[in-house]
C-alpha positions as CSV (number, residue, x, y, z in Angstrom):
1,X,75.0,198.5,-44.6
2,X,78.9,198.7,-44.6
3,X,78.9,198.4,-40.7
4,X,76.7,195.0,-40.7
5,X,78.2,193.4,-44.1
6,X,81.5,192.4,-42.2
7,X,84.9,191.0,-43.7
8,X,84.5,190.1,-47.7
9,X,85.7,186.4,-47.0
10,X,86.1,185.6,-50.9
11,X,86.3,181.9,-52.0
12,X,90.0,181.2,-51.7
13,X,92.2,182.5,-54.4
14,X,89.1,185.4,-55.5
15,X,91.0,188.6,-55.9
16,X,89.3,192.3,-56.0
17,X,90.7,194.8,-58.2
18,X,89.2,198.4,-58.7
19,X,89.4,200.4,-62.1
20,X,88.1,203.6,-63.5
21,X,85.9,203.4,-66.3
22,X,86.5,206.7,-68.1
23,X,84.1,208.5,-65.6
24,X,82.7,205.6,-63.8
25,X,83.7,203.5,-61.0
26,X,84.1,199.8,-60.9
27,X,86.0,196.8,-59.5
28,X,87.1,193.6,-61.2
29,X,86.0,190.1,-59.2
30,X,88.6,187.4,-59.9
31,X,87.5,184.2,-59.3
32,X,91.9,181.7,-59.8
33,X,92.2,180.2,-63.1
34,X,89.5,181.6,-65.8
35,X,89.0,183.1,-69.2
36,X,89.6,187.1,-68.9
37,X,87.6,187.1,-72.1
38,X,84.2,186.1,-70.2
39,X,82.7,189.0,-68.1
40,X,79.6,189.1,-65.7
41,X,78.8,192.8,-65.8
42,X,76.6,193.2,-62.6
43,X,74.6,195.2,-61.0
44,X,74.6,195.4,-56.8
45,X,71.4,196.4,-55.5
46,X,70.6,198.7,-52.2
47,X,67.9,200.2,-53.2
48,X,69.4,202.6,-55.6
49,X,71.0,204.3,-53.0
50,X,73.5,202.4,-50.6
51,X,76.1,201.6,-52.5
52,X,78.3,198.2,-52.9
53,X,78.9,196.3,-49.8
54,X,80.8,193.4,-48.6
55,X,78.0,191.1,-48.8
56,X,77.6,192.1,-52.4
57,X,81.1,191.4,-53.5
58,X,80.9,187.8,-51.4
59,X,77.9,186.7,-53.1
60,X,79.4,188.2,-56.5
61,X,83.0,186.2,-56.3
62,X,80.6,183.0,-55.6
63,X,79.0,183.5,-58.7
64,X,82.2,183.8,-60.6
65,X,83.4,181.0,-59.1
66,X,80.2,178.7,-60.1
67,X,80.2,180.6,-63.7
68,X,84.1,180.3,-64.4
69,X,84.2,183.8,-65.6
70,X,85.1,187.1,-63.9
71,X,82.9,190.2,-63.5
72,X,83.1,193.9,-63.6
73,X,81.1,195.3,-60.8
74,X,79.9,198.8,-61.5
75,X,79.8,201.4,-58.5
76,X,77.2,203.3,-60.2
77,X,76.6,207.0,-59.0
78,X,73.7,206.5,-56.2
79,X,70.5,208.8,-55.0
80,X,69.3,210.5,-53.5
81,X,72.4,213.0,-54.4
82,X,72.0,211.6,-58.2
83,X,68.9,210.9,-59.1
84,X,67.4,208.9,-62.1
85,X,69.2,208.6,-64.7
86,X,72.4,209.1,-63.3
87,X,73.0,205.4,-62.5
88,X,71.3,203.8,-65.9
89,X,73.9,205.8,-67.7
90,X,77.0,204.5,-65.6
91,X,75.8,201.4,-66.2
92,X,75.2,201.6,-70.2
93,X,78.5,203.4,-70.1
94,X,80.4,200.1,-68.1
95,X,78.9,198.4,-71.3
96,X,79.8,200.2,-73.8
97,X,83.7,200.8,-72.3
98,X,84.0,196.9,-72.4
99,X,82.0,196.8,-75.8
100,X,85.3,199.3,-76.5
101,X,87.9,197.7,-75.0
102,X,87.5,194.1,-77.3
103,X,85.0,192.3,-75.6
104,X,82.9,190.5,-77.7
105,X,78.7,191.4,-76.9
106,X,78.4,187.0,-76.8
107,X,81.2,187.5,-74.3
108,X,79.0,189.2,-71.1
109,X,76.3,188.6,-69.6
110,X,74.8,191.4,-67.4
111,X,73.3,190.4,-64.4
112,X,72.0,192.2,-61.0
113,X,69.9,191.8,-57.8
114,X,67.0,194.3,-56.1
115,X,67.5,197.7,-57.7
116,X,70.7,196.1,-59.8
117,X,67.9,193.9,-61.5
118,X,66.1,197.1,-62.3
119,X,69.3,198.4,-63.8
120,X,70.0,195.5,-65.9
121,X,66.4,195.4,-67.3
122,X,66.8,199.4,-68.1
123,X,70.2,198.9,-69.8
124,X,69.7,196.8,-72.0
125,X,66.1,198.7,-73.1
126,X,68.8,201.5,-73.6
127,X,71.1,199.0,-75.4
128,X,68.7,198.4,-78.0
129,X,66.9,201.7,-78.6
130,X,70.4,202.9,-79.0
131,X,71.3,199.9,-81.6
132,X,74.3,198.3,-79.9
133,X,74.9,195.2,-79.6
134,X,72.6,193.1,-76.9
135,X,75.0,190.4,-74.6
136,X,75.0,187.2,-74.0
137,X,72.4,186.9,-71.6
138,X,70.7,188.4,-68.4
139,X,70.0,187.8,-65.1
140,X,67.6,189.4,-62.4
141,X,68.0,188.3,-58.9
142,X,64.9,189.6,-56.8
143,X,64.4,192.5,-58.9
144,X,62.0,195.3,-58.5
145,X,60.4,195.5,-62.0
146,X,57.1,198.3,-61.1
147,X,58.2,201.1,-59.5
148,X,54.2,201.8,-59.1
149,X,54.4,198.8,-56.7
150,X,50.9,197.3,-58.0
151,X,52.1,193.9,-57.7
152,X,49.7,191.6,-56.0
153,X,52.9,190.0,-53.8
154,X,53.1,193.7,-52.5
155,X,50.6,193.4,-50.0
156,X,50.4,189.8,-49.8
157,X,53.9,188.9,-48.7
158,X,55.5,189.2,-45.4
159,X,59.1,189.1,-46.7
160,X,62.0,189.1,-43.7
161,X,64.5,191.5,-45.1
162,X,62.2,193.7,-47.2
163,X,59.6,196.1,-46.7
164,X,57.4,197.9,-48.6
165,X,57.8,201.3,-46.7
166,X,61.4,201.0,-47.6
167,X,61.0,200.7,-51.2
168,X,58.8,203.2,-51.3
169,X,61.6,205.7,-49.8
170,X,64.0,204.1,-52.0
171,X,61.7,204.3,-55.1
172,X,61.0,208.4,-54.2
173,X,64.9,208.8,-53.5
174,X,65.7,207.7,-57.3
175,X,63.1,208.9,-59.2
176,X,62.2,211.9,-58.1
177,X,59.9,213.4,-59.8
178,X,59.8,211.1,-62.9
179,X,56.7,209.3,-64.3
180,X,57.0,206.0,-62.3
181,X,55.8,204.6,-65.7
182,X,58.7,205.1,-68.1
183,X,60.4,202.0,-69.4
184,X,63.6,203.1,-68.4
185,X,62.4,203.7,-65.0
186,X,59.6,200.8,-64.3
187,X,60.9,197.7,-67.1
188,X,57.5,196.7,-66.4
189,X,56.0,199.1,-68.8
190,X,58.8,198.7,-71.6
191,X,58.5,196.5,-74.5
192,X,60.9,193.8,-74.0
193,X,61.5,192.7,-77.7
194,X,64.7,191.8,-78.5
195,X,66.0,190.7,-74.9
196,X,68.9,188.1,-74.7
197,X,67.9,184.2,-72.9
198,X,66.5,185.8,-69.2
199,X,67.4,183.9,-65.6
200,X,64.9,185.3,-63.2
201,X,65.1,184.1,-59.5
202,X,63.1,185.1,-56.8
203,X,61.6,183.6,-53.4
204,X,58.2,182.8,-53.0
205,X,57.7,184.9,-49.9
206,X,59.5,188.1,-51.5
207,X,57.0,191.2,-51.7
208,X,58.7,191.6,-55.5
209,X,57.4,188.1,-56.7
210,X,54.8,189.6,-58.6
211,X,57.4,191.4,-60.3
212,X,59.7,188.5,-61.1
213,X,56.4,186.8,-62.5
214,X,54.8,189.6,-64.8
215,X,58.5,190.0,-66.0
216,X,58.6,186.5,-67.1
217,X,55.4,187.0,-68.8
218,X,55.8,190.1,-70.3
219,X,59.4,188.5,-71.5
220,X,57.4,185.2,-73.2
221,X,54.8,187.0,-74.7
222,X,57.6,189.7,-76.3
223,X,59.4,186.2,-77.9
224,X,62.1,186.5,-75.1
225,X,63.9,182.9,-74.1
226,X,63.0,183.2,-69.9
227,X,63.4,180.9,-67.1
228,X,61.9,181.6,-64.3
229,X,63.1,180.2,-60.6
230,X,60.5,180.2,-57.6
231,X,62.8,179.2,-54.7
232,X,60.1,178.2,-51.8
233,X,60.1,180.1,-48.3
234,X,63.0,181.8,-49.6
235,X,63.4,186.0,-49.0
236,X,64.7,188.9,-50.7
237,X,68.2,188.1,-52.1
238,X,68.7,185.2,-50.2
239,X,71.9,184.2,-52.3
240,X,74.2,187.2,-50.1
241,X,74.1,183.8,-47.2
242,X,76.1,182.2,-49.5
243,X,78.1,179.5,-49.2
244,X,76.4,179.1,-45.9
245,X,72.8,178.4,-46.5
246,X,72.3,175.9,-49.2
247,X,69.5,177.3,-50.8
248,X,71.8,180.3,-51.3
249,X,74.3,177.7,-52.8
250,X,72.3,175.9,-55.2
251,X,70.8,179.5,-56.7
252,X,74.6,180.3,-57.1
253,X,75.1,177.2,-58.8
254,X,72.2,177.4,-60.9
255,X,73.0,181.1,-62.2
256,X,76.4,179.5,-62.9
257,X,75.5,177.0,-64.6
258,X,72.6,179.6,-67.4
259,X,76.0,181.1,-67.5
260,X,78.3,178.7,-69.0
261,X,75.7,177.4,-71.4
262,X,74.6,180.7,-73.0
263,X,78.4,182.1,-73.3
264,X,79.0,179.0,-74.8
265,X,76.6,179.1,-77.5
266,X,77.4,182.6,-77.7
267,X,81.1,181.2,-78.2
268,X,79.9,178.4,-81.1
269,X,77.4,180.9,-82.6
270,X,80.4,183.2,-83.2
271,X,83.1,180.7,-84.3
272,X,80.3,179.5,-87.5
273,X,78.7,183.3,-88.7
């Protein structure tokens, strides 16, 4: 993954600065001229297991860039070496350091692609069994929801950059020997009550679209605010092509955009309670 992910050619002026979160490791994307007080806490994907990349931190200063905000990237601990839940805990603990560090809940929005999707959908089920304080909003970028892999799109897809054999090993890597079932481990089976606004994207030949659509079902029915985004003939994480394919672009731009409008109301619903 490091080997084929090549230079990180940032949009010009993007900076990359890493940090230690008490225990956890992390790097700051700065996109020139916006508020330190927004954050995009995101997620990378690689299955769980191979780790932040180049093509990750591209497609992540993009998304700064479109959103006008910076993000904290979180270099979660990976499997197989640290199984389930070593890396849903680095990631509740990246929330609750900025939640520590002054930054308002309506402030973040936690986003994340593949497994990172997974991650964001288990943290913030963790975030509210635990009682603190839910962000902004959420995003989940082509993420793997079912960890039992009955999705129809499963065996009906023929996606480019994904296969099921590999999420399979991925999937046995992480969880070991956990109940594929648990919330925290599928999001799938969770109840999903209490969930901030939801941007789901996914292409319609991805072998997780069935995921990305039982989410968004399972979100509406639990009173959850969800748009869902079938891009056509598009693969798995198409958006790390960014800024050269234009789908990748406009998927960019659109998670930009659900960003600005729900930290903004986050903004106005905090200047009147």
């Amino acid at each position: 993954m490091r080997a084929g992910s090549g230079k990180s050619f940032l949009p010009r002026g993007g900076t990359v600065s890493p940090i230690k979160l008490d225990r956890v490791s992390a790097e700051w994307i700065y996109p020139p001229n916006v508020s330190p007080q927004t954050i995009i806490l995101y997620l990378h994907g690689g299955g769980w297991t191979l780790g932040w990349t180049n093509n990750g931190r591209r497609m992540l200063a993009y998304i700064c860039q479109a959103a006008q905000c910076r993000a904290l990237a979180v270099n979660y601990r990976l499997a197989p070496e640290h199984p389930f839940p070593a890396a849903l805990s680095d990631c509740f603990s990246a929330y609750c350091w900025l939640l520590s560090n002054g930054i308002s809940p309506q402030k973040i929005v936690i986003a994340g692609d593949s497994a990172g999707g997974n991650l964001a959908l288990s943290t913030l089920l963790a975030l509210r069994d635990a009682g603190e304080p839910m962000p902004a909003a959420a995003i989940c970028i082509s993420a793997i929801t079912d960890l039992e892999c009955t999705g129809e799109s499963f065996n009906t897809k023929k996606d480019p950059s994904l296969t099921t054999s590999f999420i399979k090993t991925m999937i046995h890597h992480y969880i070991g020997g956990q109940n594929p079932r648990l919330p925290l481990v599928s999001p799938h089976y969770g109840n999903l009550g209490g969930f901030p606004p939801l941007l789901i994207q996914v292409g319609e030949d991805e072998i997780l679209l069935s995921d990305a659509e039982r989410l968004a079902n399972n979100a509406r029915t639990a009173g959850v605010e969800v748009k869902l985004a079938i891009w056509p003939k598009m693969w798995h994480v198409w958006h790390t092509f960014v800024p050269i394919l234009p789908e990748a672009k406009q998927a960019v731009d659109e998670i930009g955009a659900f960003i600005q409008e729900h930290l903004e109301n986050g903004r106005i619903h905090n200047e009147h309670s």
